[in-house]
N, C-alpha and C positions, 0 to 999 in steps of 0.2 A: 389222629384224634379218635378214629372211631372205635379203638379198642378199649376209651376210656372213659366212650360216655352213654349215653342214652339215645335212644333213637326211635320216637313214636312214630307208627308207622299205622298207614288207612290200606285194609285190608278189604277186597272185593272176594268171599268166599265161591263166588259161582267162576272164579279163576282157576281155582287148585286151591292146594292147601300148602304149597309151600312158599317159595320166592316170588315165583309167577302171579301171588295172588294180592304182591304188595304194587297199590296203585297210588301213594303218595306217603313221604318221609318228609322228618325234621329230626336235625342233630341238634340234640341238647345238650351245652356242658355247662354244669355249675362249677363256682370258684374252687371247690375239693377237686374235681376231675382235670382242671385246670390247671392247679399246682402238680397234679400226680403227672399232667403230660409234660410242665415246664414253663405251659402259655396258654391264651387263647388265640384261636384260630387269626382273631381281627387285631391280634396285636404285628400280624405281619404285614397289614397296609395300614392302622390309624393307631395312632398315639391315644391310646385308651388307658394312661396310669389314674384318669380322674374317675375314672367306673373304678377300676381297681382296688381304687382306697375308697369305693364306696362302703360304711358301716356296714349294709343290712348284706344280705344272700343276694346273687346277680347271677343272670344265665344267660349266655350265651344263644344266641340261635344261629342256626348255621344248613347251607347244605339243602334249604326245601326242594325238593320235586316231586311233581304231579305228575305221573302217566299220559299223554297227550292226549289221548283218550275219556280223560277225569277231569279234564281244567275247566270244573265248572263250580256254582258256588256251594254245589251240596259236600263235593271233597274238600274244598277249604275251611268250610262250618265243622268240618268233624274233625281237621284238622287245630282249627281254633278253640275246639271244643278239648280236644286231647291235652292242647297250651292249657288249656285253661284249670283244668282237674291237677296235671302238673304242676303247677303255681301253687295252687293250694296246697297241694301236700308236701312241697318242699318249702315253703313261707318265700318265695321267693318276691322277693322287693322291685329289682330293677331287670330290666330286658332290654339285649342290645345283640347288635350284629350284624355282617355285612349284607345288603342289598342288593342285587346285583341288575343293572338294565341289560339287557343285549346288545352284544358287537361294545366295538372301540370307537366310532367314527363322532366324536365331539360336538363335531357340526349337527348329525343326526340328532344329538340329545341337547341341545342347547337351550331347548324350551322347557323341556322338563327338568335340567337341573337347574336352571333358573329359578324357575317354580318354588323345586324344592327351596334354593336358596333365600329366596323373598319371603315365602309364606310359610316355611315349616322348620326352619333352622333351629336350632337350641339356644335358648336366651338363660339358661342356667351356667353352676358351674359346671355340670356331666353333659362335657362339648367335646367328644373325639375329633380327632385334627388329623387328616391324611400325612403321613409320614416322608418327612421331608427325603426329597428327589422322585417323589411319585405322588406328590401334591399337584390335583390338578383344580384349578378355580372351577366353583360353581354358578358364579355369576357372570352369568355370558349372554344378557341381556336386560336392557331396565325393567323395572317393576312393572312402568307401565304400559310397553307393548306384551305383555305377558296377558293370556287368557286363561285363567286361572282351572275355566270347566273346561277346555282342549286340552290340557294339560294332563287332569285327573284323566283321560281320558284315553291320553297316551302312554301312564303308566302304566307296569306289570301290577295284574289283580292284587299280587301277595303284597306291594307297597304303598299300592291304595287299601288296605285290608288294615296296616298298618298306620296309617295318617285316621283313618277313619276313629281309632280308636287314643289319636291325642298323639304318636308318635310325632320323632323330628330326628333331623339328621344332622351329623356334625359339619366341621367346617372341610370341605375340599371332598372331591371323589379321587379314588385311586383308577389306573385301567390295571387289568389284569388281562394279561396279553395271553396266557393258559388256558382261561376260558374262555376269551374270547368275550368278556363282559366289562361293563363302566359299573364301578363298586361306589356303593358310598354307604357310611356307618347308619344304624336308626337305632333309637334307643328310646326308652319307653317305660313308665313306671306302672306298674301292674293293676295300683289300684283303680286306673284310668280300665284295664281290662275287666277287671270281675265287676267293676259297676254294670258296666254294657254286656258283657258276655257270659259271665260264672251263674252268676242270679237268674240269665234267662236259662239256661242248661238245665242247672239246678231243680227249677221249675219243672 
């Protein structure tokens, strides 16, 4: 994919000035870049034909990483900040893509995707579905042993970054044994972003 789309990228100058000096990435593919590659990346773990046939312009996110050195909230602000100018200049309506927690081990995430399951699911019809044989359930605890602030707490910043701003996630997680991470879809309609984010930028 990454020969066909976009890739906003947070640059520390006092690094170099070439590769060396990129200290956090996001793969952006709109539905043009999409058809030119054949697919989207999240169509090979979740049944996403309901984005698909979305009317408006839809993008993709894909692929974030932060320099281990950067994982703090001034590189994901500039990062959300880059989303967000993007957005605007492509009209871009809806955002989606995969998630990713770290490691495989179920039992380890059983709180947080409950979580996500209970309180942040998608009660529309743009509800990606983990793709059958690699559908794993995300209810793996009731509502109410669930501590809703441990939780938040336990997530990766970039999916709390996501929930904060009205995001929710489809039905099942995939594992992806490649990377070594528990996937699950989030999708997100924009204008939930430029309320909270584009206006303060802006500004």
């Amino acid at each position: 994919l990454d020969s066909f789309c976009d890739h906003l990228l947070v640059i520390d100058h006092n690094r170099g000035s070439g590769y060396e000096s990129v200290v956090g990435t996001y793969r952006l593919v709109t539905r043009r870049m999409a058809v030119s590659h054949g697919s989207f990346y999240s169509g090979k773990e979740f049944d996403i034909s309901c984005i698909e046939a979305f009317p408006g312009e839809v993008l993709e996110l894909g692929r974030a990483c932060v320099d281990a050195e950067y994982r703090n909230g001034a590189t994901l602000q500039l990062l959300w900040r880059g989303l967000a100018t993007y957005v605007f200049a492509h009209g871009i309506q809806l955002m989606f893509g995969c998630a990713s927690l770290a490691g495989t081990d179920l039992e380890q995430h059983r709180h947080t995707l409950a979580y996500l399951h209970h309180f942040h699911s998608c009660e529309n019809g743009l509800c990606p579905k983990a793709v059958p044989g690699r559908y794993v359930s995300m209810n793996r605890m009731p509502k109410e042993e669930i501590n809703p602030k441990q939780a938040l707490v336990e997530l990766p910043p970039l999916v709390k970054g996501y929930l904060r701003v009205g995001a929710y996630v489809g039905d099942g997680a995939v594992i992806d044994w490649q990377f070594n991470t528990t996937d699950v879809c989030v999708v997100l309609k924009t204008d939930l972003v430029t309320d909270k984010y584009i206006k303060h930028y802006r500004r």
